[in-house]
NUFISE-520735 format. One record per residue (C-alpha): x negated, y negated, z negated. Coordinates in pm, whole numbers, plus 50000, padded with zeros to 5 digits. Each point is the difference from the previous one (the first is absolute). Example, Ala and Ser with C-alpha at 12.3 -4.5 7.8 and 13.67 -1.06 7.14 Angstrom:
BEGIN
487705045049220
498634965650066
This chain:
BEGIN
729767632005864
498575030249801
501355033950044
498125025549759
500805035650089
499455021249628
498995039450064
498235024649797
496394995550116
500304969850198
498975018250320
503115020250087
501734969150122
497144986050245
501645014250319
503294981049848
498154965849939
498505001950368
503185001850168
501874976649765
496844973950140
500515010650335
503924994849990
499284964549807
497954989450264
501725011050261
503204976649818
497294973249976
500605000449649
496974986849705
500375031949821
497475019549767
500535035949929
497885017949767
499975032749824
499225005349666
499895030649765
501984998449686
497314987649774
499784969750173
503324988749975
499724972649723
497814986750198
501005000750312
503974986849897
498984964549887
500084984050343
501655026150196
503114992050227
501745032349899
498695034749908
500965030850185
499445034549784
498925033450210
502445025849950
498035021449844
499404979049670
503474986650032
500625014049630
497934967149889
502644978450190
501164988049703
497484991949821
498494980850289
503214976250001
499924992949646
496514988450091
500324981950304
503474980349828
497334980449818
498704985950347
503465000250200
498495026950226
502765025250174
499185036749965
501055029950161
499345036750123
499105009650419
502955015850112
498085033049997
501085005650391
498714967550123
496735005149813
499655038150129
500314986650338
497054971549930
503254976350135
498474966949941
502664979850171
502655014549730
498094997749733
498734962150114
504004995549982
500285012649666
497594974849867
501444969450145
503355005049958
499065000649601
498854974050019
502344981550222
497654995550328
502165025350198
């Protein structure tokens, strides 16, 4: 399973992906979590899991779904509380339960 974590510079979201790892690990689930900045999105969608947006380039949420659609990839924003507090367990639960592994 892919999780791709979409942010402004790609960097922002580190401290997010590093829990999110620790919490999958600690679940003993085969998870990889990467950030990527907005640029990379196209190419970062094709054979991700499901895509969760930054809140602070949330305004591109939509055009990020129409893209992802063509690959069957969920998409959505970081509550912007869970990802101020770096929570990587909530956020972990975000991801799977779009995608149905909650």
């Amino acid at each position: 399973m892919k999780i791709v974590l979409v942010c402004a510079a790609g960097m922002s979201t580190s401290l997010v992906v590093q829990r999110m790892k620790k919490e999958a690990a600690h679940r003993q689930l085969d998870v990889e979590v990467i950030a990527v900045p907005m640029e990379e999105f196209d190419q970062q969608v094709q054979d991700a899991s499901v895509v969760l947006v930054g809140p602070q380039v949330r305004f591109r949420l939509a055009e990020f779904e129409k893209k992802a659609k063509d690959y069957g990839v969920p998409v959505a924003v970081i509550d912007p509380r869970d990802y101020g507090m770096v929570d990587g367990a909530k956020i972990l639960d975000t991801a799977l339960s779009l995608i149905g592994q909650r």
